[in-house]
N, CA, C and O of each residue as an XYZ file, in Angstrom:
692
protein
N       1.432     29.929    154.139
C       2.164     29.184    153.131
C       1.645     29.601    151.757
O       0.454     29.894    151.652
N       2.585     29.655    150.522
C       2.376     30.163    149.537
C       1.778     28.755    149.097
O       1.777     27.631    149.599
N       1.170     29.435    147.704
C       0.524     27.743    146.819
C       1.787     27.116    146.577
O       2.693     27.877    146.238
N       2.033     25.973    146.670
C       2.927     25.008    145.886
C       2.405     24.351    145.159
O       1.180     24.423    145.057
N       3.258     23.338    144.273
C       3.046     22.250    143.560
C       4.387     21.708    143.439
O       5.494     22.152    143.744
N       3.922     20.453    142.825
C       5.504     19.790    142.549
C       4.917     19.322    140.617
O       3.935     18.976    139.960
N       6.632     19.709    140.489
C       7.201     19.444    139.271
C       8.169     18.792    138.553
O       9.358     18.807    138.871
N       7.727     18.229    137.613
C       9.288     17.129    136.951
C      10.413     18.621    136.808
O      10.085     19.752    136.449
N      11.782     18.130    137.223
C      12.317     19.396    137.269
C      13.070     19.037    135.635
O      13.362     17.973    135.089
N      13.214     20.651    135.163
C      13.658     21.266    134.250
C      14.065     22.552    134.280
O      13.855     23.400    135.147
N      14.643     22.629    133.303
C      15.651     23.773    132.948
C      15.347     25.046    133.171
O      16.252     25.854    133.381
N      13.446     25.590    133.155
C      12.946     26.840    133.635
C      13.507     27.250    134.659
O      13.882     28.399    134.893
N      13.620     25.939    135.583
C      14.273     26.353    136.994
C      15.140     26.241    137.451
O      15.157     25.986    138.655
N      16.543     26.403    136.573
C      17.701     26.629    136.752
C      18.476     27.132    138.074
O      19.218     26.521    138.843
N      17.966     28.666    138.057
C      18.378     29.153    138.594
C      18.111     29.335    140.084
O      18.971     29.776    140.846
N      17.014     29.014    140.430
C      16.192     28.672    141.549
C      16.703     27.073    142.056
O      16.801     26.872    143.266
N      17.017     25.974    141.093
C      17.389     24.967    141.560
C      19.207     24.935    142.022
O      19.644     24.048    142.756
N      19.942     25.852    141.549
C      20.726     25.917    141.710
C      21.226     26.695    142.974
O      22.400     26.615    143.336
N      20.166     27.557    143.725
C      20.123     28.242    145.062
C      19.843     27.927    145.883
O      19.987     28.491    146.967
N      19.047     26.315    145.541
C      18.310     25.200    146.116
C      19.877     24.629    146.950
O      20.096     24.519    148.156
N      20.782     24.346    145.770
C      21.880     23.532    145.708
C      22.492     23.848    146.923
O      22.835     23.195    147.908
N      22.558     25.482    146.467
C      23.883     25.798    147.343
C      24.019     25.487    149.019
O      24.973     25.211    149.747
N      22.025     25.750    149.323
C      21.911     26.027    150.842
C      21.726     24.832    151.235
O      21.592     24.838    152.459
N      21.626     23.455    150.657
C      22.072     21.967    151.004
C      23.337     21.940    151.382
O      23.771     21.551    152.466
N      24.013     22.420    150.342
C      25.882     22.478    150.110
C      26.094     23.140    151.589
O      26.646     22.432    152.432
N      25.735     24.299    151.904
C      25.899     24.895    152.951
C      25.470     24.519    154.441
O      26.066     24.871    155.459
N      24.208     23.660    154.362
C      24.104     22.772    155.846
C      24.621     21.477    155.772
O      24.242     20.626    156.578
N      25.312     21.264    155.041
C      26.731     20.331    154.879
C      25.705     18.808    155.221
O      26.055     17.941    156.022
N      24.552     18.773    154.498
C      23.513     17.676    153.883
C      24.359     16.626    153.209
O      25.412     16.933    152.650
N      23.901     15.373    153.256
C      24.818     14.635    152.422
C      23.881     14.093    151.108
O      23.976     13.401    150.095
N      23.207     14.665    151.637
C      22.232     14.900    150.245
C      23.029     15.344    148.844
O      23.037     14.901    147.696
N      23.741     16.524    149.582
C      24.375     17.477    148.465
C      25.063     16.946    147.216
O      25.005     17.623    146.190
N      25.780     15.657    147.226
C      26.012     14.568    146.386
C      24.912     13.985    144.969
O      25.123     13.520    143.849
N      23.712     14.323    145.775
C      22.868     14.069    144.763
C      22.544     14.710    143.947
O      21.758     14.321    143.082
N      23.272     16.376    143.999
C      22.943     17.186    143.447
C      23.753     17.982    142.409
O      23.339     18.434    141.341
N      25.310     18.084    143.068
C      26.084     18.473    143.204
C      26.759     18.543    141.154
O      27.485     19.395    140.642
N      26.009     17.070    140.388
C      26.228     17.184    138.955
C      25.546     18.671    138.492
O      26.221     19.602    138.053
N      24.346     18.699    138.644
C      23.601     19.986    138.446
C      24.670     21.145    138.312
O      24.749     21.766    137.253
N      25.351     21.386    139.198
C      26.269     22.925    139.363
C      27.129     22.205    138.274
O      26.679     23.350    138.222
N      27.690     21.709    137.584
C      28.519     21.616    136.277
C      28.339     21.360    135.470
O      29.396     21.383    134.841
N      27.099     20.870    134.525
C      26.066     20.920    133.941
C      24.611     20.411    134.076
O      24.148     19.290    134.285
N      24.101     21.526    133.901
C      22.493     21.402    134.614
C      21.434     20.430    133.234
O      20.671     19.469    133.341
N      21.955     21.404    131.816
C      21.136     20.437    131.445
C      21.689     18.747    131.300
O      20.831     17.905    131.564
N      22.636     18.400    131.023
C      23.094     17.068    131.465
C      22.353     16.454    132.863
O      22.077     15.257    132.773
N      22.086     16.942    133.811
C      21.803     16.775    135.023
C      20.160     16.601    134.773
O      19.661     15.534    135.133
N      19.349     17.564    134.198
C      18.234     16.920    134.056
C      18.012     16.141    132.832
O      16.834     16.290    132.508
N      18.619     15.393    132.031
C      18.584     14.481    131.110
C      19.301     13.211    132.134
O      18.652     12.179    131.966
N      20.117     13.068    132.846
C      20.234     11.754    133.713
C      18.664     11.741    134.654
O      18.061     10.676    134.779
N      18.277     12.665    135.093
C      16.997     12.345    136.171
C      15.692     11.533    135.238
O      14.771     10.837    135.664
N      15.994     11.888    133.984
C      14.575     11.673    132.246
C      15.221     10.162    132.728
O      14.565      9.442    133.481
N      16.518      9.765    132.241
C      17.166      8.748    132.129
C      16.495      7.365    133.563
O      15.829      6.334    133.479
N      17.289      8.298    134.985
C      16.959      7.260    135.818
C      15.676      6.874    136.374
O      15.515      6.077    137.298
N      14.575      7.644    135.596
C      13.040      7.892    135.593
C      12.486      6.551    134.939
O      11.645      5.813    135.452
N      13.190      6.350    133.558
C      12.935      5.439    132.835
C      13.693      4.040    132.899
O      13.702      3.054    132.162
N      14.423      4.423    134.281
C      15.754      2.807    133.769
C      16.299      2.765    132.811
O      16.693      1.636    132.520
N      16.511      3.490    132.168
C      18.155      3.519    130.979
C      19.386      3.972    131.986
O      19.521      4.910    132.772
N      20.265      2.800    131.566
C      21.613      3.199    131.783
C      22.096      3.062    133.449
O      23.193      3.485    133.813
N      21.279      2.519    134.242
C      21.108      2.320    135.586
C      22.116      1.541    136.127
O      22.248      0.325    135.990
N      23.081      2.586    136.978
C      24.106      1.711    137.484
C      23.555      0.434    138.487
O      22.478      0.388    139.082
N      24.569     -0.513    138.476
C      23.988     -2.060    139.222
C      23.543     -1.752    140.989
O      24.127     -1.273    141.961
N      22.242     -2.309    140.729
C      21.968     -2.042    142.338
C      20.653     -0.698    142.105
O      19.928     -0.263    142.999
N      20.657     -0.337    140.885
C      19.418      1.051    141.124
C      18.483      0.874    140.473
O      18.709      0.178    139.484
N      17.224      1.298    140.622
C      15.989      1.155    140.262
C      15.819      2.589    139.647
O      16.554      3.556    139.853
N      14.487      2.521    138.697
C      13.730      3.574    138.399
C      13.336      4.606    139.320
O      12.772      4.184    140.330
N      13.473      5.718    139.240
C      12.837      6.607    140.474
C      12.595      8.234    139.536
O      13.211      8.737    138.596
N      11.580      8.608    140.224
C      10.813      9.858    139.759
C      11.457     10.509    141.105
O      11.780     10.167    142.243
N      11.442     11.710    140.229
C      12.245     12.811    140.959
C      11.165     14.299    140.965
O      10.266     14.233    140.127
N      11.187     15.259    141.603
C      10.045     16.267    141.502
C      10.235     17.206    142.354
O      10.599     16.848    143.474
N      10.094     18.332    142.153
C      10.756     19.466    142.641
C       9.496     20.178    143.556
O       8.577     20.301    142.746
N       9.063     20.677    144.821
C       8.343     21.571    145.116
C       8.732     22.762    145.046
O       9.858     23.130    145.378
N       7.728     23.578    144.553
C       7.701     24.894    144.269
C       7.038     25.534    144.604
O       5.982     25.055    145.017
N       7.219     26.984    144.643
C       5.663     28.018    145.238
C       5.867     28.730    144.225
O       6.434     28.492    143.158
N       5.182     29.951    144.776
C       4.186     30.518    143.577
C       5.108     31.645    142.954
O       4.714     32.405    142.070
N       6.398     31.676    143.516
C       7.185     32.412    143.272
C       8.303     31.453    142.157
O       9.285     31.857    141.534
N       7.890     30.515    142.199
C       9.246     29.688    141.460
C      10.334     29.132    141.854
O      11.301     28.665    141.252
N       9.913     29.294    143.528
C      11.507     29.097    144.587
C      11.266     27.376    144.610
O      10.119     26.968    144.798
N      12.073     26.670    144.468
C      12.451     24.970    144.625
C      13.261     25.378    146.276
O      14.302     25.919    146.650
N      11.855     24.638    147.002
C      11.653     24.456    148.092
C      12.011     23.230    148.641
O      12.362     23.183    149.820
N      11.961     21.987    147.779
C      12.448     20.751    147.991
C      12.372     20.004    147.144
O      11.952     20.356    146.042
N      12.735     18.810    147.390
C      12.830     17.266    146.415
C      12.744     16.049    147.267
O      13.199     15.595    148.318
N      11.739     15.672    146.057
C      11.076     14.147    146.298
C      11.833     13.076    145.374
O      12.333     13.435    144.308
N      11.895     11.878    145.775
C      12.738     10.893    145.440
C      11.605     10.018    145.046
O      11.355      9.449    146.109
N      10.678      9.516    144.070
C      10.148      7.697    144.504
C      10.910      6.524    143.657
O      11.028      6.661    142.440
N      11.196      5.879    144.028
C      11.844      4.741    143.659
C      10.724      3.607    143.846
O      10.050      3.234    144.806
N      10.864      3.093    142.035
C       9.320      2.241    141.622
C       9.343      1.028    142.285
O       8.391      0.254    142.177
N      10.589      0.690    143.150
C      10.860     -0.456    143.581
C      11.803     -0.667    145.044
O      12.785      0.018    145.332
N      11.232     -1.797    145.878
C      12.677     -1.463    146.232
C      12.867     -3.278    146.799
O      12.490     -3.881    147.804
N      13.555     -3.630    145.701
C      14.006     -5.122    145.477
C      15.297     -5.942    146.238
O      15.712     -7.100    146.209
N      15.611     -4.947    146.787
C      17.119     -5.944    147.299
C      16.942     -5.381    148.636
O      16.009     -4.620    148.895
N      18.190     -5.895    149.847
C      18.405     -4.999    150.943
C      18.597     -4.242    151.281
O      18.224     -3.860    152.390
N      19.583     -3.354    150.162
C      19.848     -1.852    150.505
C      18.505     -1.397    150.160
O      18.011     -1.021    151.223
N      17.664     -1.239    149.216
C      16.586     -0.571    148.636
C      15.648     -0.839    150.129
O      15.032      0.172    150.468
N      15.498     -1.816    150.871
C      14.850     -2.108    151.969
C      15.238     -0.929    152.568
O      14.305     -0.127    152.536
N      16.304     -0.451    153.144
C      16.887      0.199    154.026
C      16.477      1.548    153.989
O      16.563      2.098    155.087
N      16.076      2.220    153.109
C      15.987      3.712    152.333
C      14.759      3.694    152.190
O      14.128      4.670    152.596
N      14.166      2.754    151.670
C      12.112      2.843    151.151
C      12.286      3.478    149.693
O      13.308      3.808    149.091
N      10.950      3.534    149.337
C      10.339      4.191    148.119
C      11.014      5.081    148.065
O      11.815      5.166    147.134
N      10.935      6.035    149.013
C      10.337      8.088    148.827
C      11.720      7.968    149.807
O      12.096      7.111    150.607
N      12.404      9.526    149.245
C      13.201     10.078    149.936
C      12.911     11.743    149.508
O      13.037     12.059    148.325
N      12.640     12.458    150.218
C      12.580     13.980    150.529
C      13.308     14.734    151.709
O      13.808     14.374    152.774
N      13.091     16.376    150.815
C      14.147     16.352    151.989
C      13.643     18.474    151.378
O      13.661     18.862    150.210
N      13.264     19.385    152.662
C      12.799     20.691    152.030
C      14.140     21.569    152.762
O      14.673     21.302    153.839
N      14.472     22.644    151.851
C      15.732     23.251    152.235
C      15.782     23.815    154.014
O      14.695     24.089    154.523
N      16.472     23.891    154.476
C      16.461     24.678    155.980
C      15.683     26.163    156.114
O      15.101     26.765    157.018
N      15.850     26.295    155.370
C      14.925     28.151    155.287
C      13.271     27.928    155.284
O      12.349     28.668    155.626
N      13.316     26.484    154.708
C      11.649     26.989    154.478
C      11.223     25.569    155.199
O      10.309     24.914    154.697
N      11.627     25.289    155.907
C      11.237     24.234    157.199
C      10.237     24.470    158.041
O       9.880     25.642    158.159
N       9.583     23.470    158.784
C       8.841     23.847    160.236
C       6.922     25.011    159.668
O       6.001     25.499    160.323
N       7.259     24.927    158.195
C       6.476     25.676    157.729
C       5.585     25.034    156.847
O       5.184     25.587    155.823
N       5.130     23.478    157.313
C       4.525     22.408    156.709
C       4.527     22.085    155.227
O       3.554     21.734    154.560
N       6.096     22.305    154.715
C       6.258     22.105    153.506
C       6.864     20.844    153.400
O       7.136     20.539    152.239
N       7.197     19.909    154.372
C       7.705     18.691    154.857
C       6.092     17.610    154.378
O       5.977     16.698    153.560
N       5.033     18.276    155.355
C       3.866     17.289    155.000
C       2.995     17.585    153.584
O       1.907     17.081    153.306
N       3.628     18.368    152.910
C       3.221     18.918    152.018
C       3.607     18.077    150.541
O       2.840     17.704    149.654
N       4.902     17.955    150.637
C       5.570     17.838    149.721
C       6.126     15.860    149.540
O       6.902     15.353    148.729
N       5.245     15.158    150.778
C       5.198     13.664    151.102
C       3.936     13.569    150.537
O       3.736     12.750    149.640
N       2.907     14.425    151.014
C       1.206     14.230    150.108
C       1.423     13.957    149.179
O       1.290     12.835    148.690
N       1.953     15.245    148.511
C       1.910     15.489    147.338
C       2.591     14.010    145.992
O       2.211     13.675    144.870
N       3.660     13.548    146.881
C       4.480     12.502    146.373
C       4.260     11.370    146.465
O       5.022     10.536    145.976
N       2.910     10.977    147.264
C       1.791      9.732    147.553
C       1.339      9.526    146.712
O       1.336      8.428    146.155
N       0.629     10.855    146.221
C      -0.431     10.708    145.291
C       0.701     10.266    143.437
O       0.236      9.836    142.381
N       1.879     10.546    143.700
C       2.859     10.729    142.399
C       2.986      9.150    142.287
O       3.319      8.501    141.295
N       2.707      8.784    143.298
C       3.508      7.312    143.490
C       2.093      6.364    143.443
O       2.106      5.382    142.701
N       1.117      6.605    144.080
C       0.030      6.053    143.472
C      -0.228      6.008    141.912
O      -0.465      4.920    141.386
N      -0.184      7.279    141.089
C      -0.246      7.257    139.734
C       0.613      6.332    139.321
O       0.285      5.741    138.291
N       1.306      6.126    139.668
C       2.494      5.069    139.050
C       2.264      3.301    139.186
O       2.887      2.298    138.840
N       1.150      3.573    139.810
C       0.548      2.146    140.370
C       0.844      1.593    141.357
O       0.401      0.445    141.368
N       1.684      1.996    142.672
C       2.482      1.485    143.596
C       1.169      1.838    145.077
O       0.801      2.927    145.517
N       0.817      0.612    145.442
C      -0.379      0.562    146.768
C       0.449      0.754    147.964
O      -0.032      1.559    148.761
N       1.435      0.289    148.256
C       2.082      0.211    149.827
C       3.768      0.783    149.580
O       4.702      0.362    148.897
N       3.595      1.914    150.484
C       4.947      2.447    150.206
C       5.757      2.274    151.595
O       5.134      2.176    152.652
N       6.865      2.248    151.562
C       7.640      1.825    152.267
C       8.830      2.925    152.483
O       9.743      2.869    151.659
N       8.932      4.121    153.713
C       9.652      5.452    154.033
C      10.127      4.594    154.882
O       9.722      3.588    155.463
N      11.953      5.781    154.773
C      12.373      5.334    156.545
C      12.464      6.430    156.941
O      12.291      7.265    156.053
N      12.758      7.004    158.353
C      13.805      8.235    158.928
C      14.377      7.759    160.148
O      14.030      6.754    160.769
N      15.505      8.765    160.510
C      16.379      8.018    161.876
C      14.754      8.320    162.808
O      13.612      8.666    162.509
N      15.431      7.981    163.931
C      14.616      7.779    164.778
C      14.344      9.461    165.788
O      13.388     10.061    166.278
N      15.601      9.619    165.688
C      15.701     11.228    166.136
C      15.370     12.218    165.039
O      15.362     13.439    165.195
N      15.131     11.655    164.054
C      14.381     13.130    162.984
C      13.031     13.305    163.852
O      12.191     12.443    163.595
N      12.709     14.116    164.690
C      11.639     14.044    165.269
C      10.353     14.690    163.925
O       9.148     14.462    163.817
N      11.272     15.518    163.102
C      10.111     16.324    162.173
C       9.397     15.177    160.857
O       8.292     15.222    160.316
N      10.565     14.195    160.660
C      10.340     13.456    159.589
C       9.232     12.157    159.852
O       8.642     11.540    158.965
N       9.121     11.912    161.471
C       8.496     11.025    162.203
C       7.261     11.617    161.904
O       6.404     11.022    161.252
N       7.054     13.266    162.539
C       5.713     13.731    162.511
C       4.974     13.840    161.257
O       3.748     13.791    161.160
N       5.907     14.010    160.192
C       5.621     13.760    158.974
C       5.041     12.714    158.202
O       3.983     12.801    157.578
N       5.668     11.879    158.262
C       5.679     10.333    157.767
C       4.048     10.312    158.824
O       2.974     10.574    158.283
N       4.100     10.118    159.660
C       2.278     10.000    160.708
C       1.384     10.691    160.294
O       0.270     10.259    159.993
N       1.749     11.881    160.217
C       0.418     12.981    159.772
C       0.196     12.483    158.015
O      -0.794     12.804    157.358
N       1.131     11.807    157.584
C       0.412     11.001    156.287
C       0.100      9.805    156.103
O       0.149      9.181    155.043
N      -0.398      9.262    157.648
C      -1.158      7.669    157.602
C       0.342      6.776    158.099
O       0.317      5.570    158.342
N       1.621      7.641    158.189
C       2.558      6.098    158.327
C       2.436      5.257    159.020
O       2.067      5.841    160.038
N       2.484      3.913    159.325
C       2.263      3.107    160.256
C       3.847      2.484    160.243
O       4.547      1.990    159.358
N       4.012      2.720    161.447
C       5.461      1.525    161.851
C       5.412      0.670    161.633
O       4.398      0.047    161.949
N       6.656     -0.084    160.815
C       6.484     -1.475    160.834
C       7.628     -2.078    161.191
O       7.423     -3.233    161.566
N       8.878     -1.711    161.226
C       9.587     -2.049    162.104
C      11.015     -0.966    162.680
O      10.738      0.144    163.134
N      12.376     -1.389    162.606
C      13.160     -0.982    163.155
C      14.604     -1.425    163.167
O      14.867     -2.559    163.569
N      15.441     -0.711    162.806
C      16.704     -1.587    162.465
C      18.043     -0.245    162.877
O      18.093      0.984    162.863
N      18.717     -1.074    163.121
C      19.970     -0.001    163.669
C      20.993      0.169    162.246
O      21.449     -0.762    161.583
N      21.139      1.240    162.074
C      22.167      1.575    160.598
C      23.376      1.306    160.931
O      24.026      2.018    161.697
N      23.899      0.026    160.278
C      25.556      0.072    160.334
C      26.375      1.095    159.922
O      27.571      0.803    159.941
N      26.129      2.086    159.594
C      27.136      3.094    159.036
C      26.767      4.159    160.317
O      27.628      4.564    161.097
N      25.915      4.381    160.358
C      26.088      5.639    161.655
C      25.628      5.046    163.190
O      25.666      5.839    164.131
N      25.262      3.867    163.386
C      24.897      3.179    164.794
C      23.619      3.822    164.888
O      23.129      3.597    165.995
N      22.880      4.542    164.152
C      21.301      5.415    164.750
C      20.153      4.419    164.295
O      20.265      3.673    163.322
N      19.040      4.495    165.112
C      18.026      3.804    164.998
C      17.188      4.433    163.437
O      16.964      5.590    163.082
N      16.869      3.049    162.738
C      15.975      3.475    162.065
C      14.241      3.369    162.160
O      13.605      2.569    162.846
N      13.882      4.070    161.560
C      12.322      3.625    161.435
C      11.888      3.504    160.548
O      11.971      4.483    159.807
N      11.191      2.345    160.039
C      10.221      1.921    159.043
C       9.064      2.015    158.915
O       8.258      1.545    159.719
N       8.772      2.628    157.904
C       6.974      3.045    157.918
C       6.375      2.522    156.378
O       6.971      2.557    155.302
N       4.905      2.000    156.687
C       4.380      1.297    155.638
C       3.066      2.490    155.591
O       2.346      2.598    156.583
N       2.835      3.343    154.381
C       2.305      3.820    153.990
C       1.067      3.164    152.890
O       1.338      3.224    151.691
N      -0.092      2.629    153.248
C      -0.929      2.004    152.352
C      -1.732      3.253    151.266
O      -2.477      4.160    151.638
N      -1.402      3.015    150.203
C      -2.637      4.155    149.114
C      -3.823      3.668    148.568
O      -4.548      4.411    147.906
């Protein structure tokens, strides 16, 4: 594995985030939605992430959340981390803090437990002690993930929108 780090994303990495885009777009991720402003203007796109970082302008129902790009040593945006400073209502229950997610190409290549470390420690700085991840129950990689960084189960709930089991994990920092 090359060095990584993660980064507030910006405009250096345009072009790399935008190749990021495509191969989400292309394993037909529904992620891709989250991204998808970026391809029609990018810098607009990272001035809403400054925005929903700080809670300005936050449609009803959303919280603050830090956003952060992993990278290697080449400059390739390998993935994205989600933390959300809160998670106050039921839907926010449902999702947790942290949502990540590393492109299909560079999978299976411990950039999954890499890039959750890394976003512990982002989310600790922020002052937040007990974090709260979900994944279905059949992500077998996101399970091994979420464990190999301390997750502890805490419970379990079936998703009304797709019938799949979820899992809840309480991450203490």
């Amino acid at each position: 594995m090359l060095n990584i780090k993660l980064i507030k994303p910006n405009e250096h990495y345009k072009i790399s985030f935008l190749n990021y885009i495509k191969e989400i777009k292309k394993s037909g991720s529904e992620t891709y939605e989250l991204y998808k402003d970026a391809e029609e203007d990018f810098k607009l796109y990272i001035e809403k992430l400054k925005k929903i970082e700080l809670g300005v302008g936050l449609p009803k129902g959303w919280v603050p959340s830090s956003s952060y790009w992993l990278i290697d040593s080449r400059c390739e945006v390998l993935g994205v981390i989600r933390i959300r400073h809160r998670v106050d209502n039921d839907y926010l229950q449902t999702i947790g803090h942290i949502g990540y997610e590393i492109k299909m190409t560079r999978r299976k290549k411990g950039n999954g437990s890499q890039i959750l470390k890394m976003g512990l420690l982002e989310a600790s700085k922020l002052g937040m002690t007990n974090i709260l991840i979900t994944c279905d129950e059949k992500n077998i990689g996101s399970v091994r993930i979420i464990e190999k960084n301390k997750g502890k189960l805490k419970s379990s709930f079936i998703d009304g929108d797709t019938g799949e089991k979820v899992l809840q994990y309480i991450i203490e920092l």
